[in-house]
N, C-alpha and C positions, 0 to 999 in steps of 0.2 A: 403877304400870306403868313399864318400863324402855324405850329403844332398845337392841336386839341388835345385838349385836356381826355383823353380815354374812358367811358363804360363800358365796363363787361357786354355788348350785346349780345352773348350768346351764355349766359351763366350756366354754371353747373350744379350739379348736385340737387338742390330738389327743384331746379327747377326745368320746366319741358312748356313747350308750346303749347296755347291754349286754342282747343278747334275751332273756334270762331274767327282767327286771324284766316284773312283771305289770302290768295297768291301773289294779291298784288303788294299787298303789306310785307310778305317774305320777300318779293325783289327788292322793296325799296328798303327792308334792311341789308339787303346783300351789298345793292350800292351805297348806304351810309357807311355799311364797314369795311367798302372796297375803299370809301373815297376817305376813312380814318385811316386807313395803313396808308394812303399816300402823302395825307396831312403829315402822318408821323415820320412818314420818310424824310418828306421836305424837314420835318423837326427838327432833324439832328444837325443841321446846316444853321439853324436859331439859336440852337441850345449851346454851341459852340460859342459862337460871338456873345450871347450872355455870360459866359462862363469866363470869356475873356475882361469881362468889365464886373470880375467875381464879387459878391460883398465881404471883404474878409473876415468881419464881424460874427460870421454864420458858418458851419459846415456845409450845409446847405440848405435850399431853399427854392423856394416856387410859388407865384403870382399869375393868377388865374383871373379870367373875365369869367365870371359865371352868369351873363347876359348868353354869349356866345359862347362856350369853352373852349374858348383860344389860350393855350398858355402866352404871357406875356413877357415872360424870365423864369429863368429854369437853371440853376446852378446846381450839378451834385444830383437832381432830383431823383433819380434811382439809385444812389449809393444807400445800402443797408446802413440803418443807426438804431439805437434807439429809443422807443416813443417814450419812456417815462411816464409820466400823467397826461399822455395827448393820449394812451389809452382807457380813458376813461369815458373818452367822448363814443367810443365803440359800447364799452361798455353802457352808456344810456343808449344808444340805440337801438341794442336789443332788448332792454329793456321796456321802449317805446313800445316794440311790437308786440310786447304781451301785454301792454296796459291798451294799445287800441283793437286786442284780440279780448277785451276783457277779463284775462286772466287776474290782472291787478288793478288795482282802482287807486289815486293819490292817496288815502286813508287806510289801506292794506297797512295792515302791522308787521313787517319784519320781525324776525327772529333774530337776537344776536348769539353767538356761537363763543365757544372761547377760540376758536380758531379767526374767527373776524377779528375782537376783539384785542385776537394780540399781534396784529400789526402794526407794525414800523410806524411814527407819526410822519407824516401828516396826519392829523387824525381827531375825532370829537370825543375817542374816550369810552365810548358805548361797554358796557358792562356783560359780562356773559349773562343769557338768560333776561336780558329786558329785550325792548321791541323797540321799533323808532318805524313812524310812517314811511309810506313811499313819498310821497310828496317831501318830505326833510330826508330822504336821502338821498334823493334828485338833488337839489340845493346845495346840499353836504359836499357834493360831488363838484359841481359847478363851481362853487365860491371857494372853500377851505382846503377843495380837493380831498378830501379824507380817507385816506386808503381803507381805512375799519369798513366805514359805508359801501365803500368798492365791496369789498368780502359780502358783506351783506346781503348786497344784492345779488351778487354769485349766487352764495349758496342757497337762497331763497327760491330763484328762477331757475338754476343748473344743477340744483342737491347737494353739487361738492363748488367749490371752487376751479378746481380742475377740466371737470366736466362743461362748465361754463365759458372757459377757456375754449375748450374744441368747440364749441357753440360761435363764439367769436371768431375765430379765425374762420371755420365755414361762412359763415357771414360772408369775412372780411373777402371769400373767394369770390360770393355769389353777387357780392358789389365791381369786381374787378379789381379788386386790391392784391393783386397776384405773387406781392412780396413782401406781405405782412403776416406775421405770425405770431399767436397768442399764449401766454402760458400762465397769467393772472388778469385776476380784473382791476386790477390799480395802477400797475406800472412800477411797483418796486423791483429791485432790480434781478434779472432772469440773462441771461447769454445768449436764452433760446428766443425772448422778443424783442422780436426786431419789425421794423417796419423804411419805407421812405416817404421821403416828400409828396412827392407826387403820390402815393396813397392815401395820405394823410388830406389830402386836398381832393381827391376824391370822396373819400369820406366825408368830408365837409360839407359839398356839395351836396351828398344825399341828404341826410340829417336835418340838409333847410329843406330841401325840395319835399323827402319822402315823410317826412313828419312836422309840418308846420306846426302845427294845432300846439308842440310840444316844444319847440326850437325856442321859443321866444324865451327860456326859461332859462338860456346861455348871456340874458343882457345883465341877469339878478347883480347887483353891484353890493349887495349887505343879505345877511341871512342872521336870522335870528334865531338863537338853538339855546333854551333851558338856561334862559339869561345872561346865554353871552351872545355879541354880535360880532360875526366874521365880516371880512369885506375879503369878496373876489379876489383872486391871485392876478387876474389881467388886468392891467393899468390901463389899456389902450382904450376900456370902457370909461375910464377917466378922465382923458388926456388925449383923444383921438378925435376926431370931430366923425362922425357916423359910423361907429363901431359896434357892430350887436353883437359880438362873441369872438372867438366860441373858447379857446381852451390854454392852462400852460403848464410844463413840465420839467421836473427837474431832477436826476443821480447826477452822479458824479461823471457815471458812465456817457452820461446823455449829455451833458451839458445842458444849456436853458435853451425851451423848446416854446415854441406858440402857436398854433392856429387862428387867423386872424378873419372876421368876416366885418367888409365895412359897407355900407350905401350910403352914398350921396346923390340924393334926384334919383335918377331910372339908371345910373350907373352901379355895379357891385361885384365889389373884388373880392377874394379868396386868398388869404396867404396863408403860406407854411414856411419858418424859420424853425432850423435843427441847427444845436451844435452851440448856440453863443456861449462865450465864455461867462458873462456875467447876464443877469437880468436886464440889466440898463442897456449894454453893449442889443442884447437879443430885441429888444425892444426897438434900439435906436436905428437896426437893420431891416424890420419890418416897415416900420413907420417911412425912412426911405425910400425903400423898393415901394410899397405901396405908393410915394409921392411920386416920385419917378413914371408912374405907369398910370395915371387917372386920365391923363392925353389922351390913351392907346384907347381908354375903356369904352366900349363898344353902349350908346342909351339907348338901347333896340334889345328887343330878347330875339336872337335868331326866332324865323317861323319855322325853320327846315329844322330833322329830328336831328339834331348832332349826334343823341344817343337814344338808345334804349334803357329805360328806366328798369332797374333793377328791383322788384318788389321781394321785398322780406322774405326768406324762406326758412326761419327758425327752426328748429325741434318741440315737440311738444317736452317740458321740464320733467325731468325721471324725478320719481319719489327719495327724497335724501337717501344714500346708504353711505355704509362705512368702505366696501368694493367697490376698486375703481370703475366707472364706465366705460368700457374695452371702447364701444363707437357708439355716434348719435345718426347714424347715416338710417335706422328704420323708423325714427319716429316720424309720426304726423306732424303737420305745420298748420299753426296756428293761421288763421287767415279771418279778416274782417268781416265786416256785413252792411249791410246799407241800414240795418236797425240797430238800436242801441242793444249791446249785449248784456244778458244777464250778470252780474255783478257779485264776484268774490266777495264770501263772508271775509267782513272788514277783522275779525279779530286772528282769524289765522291767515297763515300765507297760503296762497293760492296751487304752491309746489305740494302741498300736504295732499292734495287728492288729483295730483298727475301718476299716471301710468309709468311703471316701471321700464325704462329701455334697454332692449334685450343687447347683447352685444353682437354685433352685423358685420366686422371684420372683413369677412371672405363674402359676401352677402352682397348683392348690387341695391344699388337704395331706392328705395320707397318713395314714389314721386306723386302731387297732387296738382294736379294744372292751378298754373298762376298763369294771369294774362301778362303778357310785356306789353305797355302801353308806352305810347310817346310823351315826356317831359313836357309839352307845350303848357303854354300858361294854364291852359283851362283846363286841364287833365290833371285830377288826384290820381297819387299811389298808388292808394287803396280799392282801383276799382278791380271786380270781378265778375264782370259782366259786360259784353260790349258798352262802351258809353255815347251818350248822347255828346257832343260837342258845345253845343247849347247848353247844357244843362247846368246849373250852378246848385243843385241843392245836394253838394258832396260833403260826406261824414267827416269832421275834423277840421276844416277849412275857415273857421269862425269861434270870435272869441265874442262874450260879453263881457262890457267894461261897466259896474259900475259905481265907478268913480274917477279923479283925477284931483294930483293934491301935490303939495311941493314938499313932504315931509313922505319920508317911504316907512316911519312908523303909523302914521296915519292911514297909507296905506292898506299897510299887512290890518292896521285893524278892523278897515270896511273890509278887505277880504274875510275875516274873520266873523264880524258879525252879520254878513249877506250870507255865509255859510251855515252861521246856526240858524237864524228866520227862516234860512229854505233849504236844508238839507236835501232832502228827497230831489228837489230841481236840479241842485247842482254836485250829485254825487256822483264819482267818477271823472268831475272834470277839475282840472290841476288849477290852481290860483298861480297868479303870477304878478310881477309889476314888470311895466316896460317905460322905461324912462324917455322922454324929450327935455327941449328947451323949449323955454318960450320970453321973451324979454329977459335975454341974459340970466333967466331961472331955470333952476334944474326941475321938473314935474316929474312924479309917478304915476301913472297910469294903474289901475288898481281892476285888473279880470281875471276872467275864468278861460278855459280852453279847451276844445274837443268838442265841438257843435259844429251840425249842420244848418247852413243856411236858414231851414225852415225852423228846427231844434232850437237855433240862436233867439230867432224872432221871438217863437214862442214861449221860452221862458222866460225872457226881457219882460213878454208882458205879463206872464205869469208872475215876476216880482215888481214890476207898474201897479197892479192888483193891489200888493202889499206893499204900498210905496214906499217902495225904495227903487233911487234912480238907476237905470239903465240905460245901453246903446249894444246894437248887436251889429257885428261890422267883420269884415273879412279879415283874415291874419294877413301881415305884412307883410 
C-alpha cells in the first residue's frame, strides 16, 4: 500500500460546487476523501522507512507515480524550503489560464517596466519601455529562467508584481498546495516564499494534467532570443532517457532545486529534489531516486478518482496602479469556453482593459461555479458543463505538427514560416518543438497547440489546401 500524493478536493476561495453534480457524485467524493486521509494515515509509516534510506544528496524530496498518485519516496517532503526558480513553474500556470481564457494570445506584446527590467540576472536584459511576446516569454522562463520575463509577466496579467503574487498563492491554495506561499514571480530571494516538496509535486501534476495543450513547452531544450541562443537550465532533458520537463532552481538560500517529469511506455514519474548542494550532486539525486522507483511504477492510469481536479480559479487582472491591491478575493474568474474566444489586441497587453479590483479585505468572496470534474483520461480541465465521457472533441487537447526535422533551427523556421502563410489559422495557438529519437538521432518535432479535436482537423486541412504538410494528433 502506498500514501497518495493529495488534491485539494474540497478547494477554497472561488471555488463552490457546481448544481449539476449529483448526490451520488458528492458521496463518492466523501469516500475518495475518507479513503485519502486513510492512505495518508498509513503514509506516515512509508515515509519513515524512506526517510531512513534518506538521499543525502537533497534536503528533501519526493517521487510520485502520476499514473496512480501513489507517493513512491518521500524524504523531508513537508519541511518548508525554498522554491527559487521552481516558482516560475506557478507562475506559467497562471499564466496558462488567461491565455486559454483568451485574455492573452502567444503574440500579445508585453510591456517591459523599469521595475521588470531591473532584476537580479538570470535574466535577457529586456529594456524599459520595449515589449517582448508572450510566446518568448514563456521560453524565457522555461530555458534561461529569466527573472526580467517573470516580472513581465506579473505585472502584465497582476498590474504590479505583487498583486500577482496574491494571485499565486491563491492559486497555489485552490490547487491544495496548502504550504506554499508567494511573494514574486521569479523566485529571487524573499524569507516569505517558501513552499515543499510535496507541493511542488503537486504542482507538477496539474500543469501536465490541467493544461496539456501548453505543457509540452517545458521539453524546449534551446530558445532562440534576438541572436542569441540559450539552452535550458535542466540537463535531465539531455541526459535522461524520457524526460519532458519541467523545471530548476537556484539562491543561495535554496540550494539547487528540480522538478523532474519523465515517461517511459505508459509508466510516468514525477520528481521533486530540494536542497542539493551543487547542480551535479541535485541532479545525480533525482536521476537515482527516479532509477530506484521505475519497478514500483504503476503502467495502468488508476480508473477510480484518486482526486478531484482542481480547475483554475484566477482573478480577473486589475488595471496597473501605482496602490497596492489591498485583496483580489472580489474579482471575477476567468473561465473557458467550448468556442474559441475572441482575441486580445496583439499590440497591447490584455491587463490594459481589465477592471480595476476593489479591495474586499473584510468582504466574503465572490464565487462563480466551476464544475469539479474527475482527472480520468478522458476528461479535460476545462470542462463547464456536464460532459459526455465519449466525447473527444475537448478545446486544447490537440496539437498540429507540421513538420519533423533533426536540426531544431529548422525547426523553429517551418514554425515560423507555417505562421506567416496562415496567420489567421493559427493565431492564439503557441509553436513549440518536442523532441524524440529515432536511430540514435535527436528529431524535432515542429507544432502548434491549443486545438480541439475537430479545430486540429480542420486547420491541418485548411493548410493541406495551401500545401503545406500537416498531422493533427492528440497531446501526449
Amino acid at each position: 500500500m502506498f500514501e497518495q500524493l493529495k488534491f485539494d478536493s474540497e478547494p477554497r476561495g472561488s471555488w463552490i460546487r457546481s448544481s449539476w453534480i449529483s448526490k451520488s457524485s458528492a458521496s463518492m467524493r466523501q469516500v475518495t476523501k475518507i479513503s485519502l486521509v486513510l492512505l495518508l494515515a498509513l503514509g506516515v509509516t512509508l515515509t519513515h522507512v524512506g526517510e531512513a534510506f534518506a538521499d543525502k544528496r537533497v534536503k528533501a524530496a519526493i517521487i510520485v507515480d502520476a499514473n496512480t498518485n501513489n507517493v513512491l519516496y518521500s524524504q523531508s517532503a513537508d519541511v518548508l524550503r525554498s522554491p527559487a526558480s521552481l516558482t516560475k513553474i506557478m507562475t506559467l500556470y497562471v499564466l496558462f489560464a488567461y491565455m486559454r481564457a483568451g485574455r492573452f494570445s502567444p503574440d500579445t506584446q508585453l510591456k517591459v517596466s523599469k521595475h521588470a527590467a531591473s532584476q537580479s540576472p538570470t535574466k535577457l536584459y529586456l529594456k524599459p519601455g520595449s515589449t517582448i511576446a508572450v510566446k518568448d516569454a514563456i521560453k524565457a522562463l522555461v530555458t534561461k529562467s529569466a527573472n526580467d520575463a517573470a516580472a513581465v509577466i506579473a505585472e502584465n496579467v497582476g498590474g504590479s508584481e505583487e498583486n500577482f503574487a496574491r494571485i499565486m498563492t491563491q492559486t497555489a491554495r485552490n490547487l491544495g498546495m496548502k504550504n506554499t506561499t508567494y511573494r514574486n514571480a521569479s523566485g529571487l530571494p524573499n524569507n516569505e516564499q517558501l513552499t515543499t516538496a510535496r507541493d511542488q509535486a503537486i504542482l507538477a501534476m496539474h500543469i501536465m494534467q490541467d493544461y496539456p495543450e501548453y505543457y509540452s513547452v517545458f521539453e524546449t531544450k534551446y530558445f532562440d532570443y534576438k541572436g542569441r541562443k540559450y539552452r535550458n537550465h535542466n540537463r535531465l532533458l539531455f541526459t535522461y532517457k524520457g524526460t519532458t520537463g519541467i523545471k530548476t532552481g537556484y539562491t543561495r538560500a535554496s540550494g539547487f532545486n528540480l522538478t523532474a517529469a519523465v515517461q517511459r511506455g505508459d509508466k510516468h514519474l514525477v520528481g521533486v529534489v530540494l536542497g542539493g548542494s551543487t547542480s551535479s550532486l541535485r541532479n545525480a539525486a533525482m536521476t537515482s531516486l527516479l532509477d530506484k522507483h521505475w519497478s514500483r511504477a504503476s503502467s495502468k492510469k488508476s480508473g477510480a478518482t484518486n482526486f478531484i481536479a482542481s480547475l483554475l480559479g484566477t482573478p480577473n487582472p486589475p488595471r496597473p496602479s501605482r496602490k497596492p491591491v489591498v485583496s483580489v478575493a472580489s474579482a471575477a474568474v476567468p473561465v473557458a469556453s467550448h468556442t474559441p474566444p475572441a482575441q486580445p489586441a496583439v499590440a497591447q497587453p490584455a491587463v490594459a482593459q481589465a477592471p480595476v479590483v476593489q479591495p474586499a479585505v473584510a468582504q466574503p468572496a465572490q464565487q462563480r461555479p466551476i464544475v469539479q470534474a474527475s482527472l480520468a483520461p478522458s476528461l479535460a480541465p476545462n470542462r463547464l458543463s456536464a460532459p459526455s465521457p465519449a466525447s473527444t472533441n475537448r478545446m486544447g487537447d490537440y496539437h498540429v505538427q507540421v513538420g519533423s526535422y533533426t536540426s531544431p533551427a529548422d525547426a523553429q523556421n517551418r514554425l515560423g514560416m507555417v505562421r506567416q502563410r496562415a496567420p489567421q489559422l493559427l493565431d492564439g495557438h503557441l509553436p513549440f518543438t518536442a523532441t524524440f529519437e529515432k536511430d540514435n538521432k535527436e528529431w524535432y518535432r515542429a507544432r502548434f497547440a491549443g486545438f480541439s479535436k475537430t479545430d486540429a482537423r480542420s486547420t491541418c486541412e485548411a493548410l493541406k489546401r495551401m500545401r503545406l504538410d500537416c498531422i493533427a494528433l492528440a497531446a501526449e
